[in-house]
C-alpha positions in Angstrom: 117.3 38.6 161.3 118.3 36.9 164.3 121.7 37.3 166.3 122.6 34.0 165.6 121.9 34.6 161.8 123.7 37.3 161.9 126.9 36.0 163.0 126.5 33.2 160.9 126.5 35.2 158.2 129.5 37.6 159.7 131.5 34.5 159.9 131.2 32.7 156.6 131.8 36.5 154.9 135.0 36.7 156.9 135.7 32.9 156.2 135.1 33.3 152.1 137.0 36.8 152.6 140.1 35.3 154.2 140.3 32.4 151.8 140.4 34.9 148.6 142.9 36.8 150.6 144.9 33.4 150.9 144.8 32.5 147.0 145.5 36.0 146.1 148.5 35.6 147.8 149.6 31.9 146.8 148.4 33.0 143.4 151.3 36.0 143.4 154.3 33.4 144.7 153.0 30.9 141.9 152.8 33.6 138.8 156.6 35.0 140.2 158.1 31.7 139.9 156.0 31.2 136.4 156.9 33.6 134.9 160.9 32.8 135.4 159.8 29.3 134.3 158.4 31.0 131.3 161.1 33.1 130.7 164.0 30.6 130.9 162.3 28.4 128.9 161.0 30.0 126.7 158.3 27.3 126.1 155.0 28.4 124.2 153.4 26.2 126.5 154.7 27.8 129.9 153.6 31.3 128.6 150.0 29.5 128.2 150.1 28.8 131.4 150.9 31.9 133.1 148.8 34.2 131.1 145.9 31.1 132.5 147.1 32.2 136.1 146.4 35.4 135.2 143.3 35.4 134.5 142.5 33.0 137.3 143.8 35.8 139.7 141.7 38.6 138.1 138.7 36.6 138.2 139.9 35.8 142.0 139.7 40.0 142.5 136.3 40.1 140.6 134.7 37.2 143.0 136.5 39.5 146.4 134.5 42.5 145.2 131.0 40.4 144.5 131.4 39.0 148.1 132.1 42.4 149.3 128.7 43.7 147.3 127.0 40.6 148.4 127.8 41.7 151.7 126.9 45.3 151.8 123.4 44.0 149.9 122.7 41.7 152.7 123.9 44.6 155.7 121.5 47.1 153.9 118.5 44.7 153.9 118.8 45.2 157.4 118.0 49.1 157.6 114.8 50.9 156.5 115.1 53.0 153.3 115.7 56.7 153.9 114.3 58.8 151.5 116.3 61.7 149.8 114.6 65.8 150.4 112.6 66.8 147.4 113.4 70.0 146.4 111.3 70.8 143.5 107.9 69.0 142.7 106.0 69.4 139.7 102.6 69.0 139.1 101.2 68.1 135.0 97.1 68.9 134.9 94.8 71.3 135.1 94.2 73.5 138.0 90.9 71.9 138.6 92.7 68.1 138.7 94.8 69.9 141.7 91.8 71.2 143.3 90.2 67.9 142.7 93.3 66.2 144.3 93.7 68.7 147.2 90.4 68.0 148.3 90.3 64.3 148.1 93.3 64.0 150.3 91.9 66.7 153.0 88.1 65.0 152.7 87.0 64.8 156.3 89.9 66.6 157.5 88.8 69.9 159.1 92.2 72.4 159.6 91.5 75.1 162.2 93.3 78.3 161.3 92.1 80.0 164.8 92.5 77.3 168.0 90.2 77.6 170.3 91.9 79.5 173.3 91.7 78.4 176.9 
């Protein structure tokens, strides 16, 4: 990816970040002064509306964390794989598909167990 790519994308994730950021917050002002609404008046339909902010807000929080999974997905593209250690491996077959095995891979390969000395 390019450098310019790169920031492009680095600038719109911080944009879309900032802007959740900014409805999280107007969201909490507007349930606070719901809620009092709903309290002092006691209206079905003002209780409908609050518990609508409220899940407005948690789906708010749930689209922050996908852009923040987004994000890491598209950073880790970026960097080769690294492999975990293998601690135990496990060969199922006979001994002669080994020996089969073992020699197919080492065909042509000629291993030296005394170097020539100088």
């Amino acid at each position: 990816m390019t450098d310019k790519n790169e920031k492009k994308i680095k600038d719109d994730y911080e944009y879309s970040r900032d802007t959740y950021y900014e409805i999280l917050e107007k969201g909490k002002e507007s349930m606070e002064l719901m809620i009092e609404v709903a309290r002092e008046s006691e209206h079905p339909r003002a209780f409908e509306v609050l518990s609508t902010m409220m899940k407005n807000m948690a789906d708010v929080n749930d689209k922050l964390m996908d852009l923040n999974k987004k994000n890491k997905d598209i950073n880790q593209k970026d960097e080769p794989k690294q492999l975990g250690n293998t601690t135990n491996n496990l060969f199922v077959g006979t001994t002669t598909d080994l020996q089969r095995l073992i020699h197919n891979e080492n065909q042509g390969v000629v291993i030296d167990a005394e170097p020539e000395s100088e």
